[in-house]
C-alpha positions as CSV (number, residue, x, y, z in Angstrom):
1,X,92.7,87.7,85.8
2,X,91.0,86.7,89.1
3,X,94.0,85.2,91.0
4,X,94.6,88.5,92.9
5,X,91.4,88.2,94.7
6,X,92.9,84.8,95.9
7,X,96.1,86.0,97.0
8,X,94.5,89.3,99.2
9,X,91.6,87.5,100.1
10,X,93.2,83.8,101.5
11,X,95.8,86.1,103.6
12,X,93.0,88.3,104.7
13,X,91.3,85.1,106.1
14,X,94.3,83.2,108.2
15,X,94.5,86.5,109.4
16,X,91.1,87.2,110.5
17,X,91.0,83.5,111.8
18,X,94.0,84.0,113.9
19,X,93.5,87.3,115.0
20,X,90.2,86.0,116.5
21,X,92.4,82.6,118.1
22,X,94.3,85.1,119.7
23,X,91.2,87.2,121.3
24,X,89.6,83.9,122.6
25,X,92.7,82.3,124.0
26,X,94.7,84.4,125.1
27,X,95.1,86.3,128.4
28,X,95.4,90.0,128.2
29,X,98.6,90.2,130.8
30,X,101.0,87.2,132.3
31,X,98.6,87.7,135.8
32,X,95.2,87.3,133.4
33,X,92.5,89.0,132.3
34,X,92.5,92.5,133.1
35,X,88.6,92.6,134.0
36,X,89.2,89.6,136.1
37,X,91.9,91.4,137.6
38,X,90.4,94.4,138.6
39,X,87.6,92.6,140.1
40,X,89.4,90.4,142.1
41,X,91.2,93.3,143.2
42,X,94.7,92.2,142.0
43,X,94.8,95.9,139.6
44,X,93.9,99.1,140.6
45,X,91.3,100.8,138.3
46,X,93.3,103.8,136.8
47,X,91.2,106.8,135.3
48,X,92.7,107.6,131.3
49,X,92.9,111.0,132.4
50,X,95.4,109.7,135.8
51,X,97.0,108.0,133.6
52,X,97.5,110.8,130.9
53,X,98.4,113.3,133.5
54,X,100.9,110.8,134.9
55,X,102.7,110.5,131.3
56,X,102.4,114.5,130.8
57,X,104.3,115.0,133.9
58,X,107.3,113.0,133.3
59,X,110.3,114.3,131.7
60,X,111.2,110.9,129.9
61,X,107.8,111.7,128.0
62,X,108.7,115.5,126.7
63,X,112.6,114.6,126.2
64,X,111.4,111.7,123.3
65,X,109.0,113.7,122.1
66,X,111.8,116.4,121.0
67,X,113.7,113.7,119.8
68,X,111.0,112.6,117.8
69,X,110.3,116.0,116.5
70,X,114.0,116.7,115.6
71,X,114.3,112.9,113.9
72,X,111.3,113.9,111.9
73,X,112.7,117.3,110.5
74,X,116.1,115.6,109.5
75,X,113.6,113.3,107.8
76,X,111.9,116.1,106.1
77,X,115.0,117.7,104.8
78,X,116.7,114.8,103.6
79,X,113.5,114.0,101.6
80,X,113.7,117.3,99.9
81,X,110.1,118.2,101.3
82,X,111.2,121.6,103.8
């Protein structure tokens, strides 16, 4: 009656515990860390809102997010829920 605590909680652990390897050992980008980076001066520091206004201007951006839309309708409809 207990053994599916066991089986969520040990894959909850090696999870955890490798998620948390991952965050100590590894570097954010092939060049490093991206602090280190940007204080070395080896990255520009980029505003979110730059970077936003950069994606809202290209057309790539607005031509997958109509495909998106029109891939999500046809999901709709064929799952009866339009």
């Amino acid at each position: 009656e207990k053994s599916w605590r066991t089986v969520c909680i040990i894959p909850a652990v090696v999870t955890a515990l490798s998620a948390l390897s991952i965050i100590r050992n590894s570097d954010d980008a092939p060049k490093g860390n991206f602090h280190e980076m940007k204080v070395n001066g080896a990255m520009p520091a980029i505003s979110a809102a730059s970077s936003f206004r950069d994606g809202a201007y290209n057309l790539n951006t607005w031509i997958l997010f109509i495909q998106y839309g029109c891939c999500f309708g046809v999901e709709l409809t064929m799952n009866n829920a339009a």
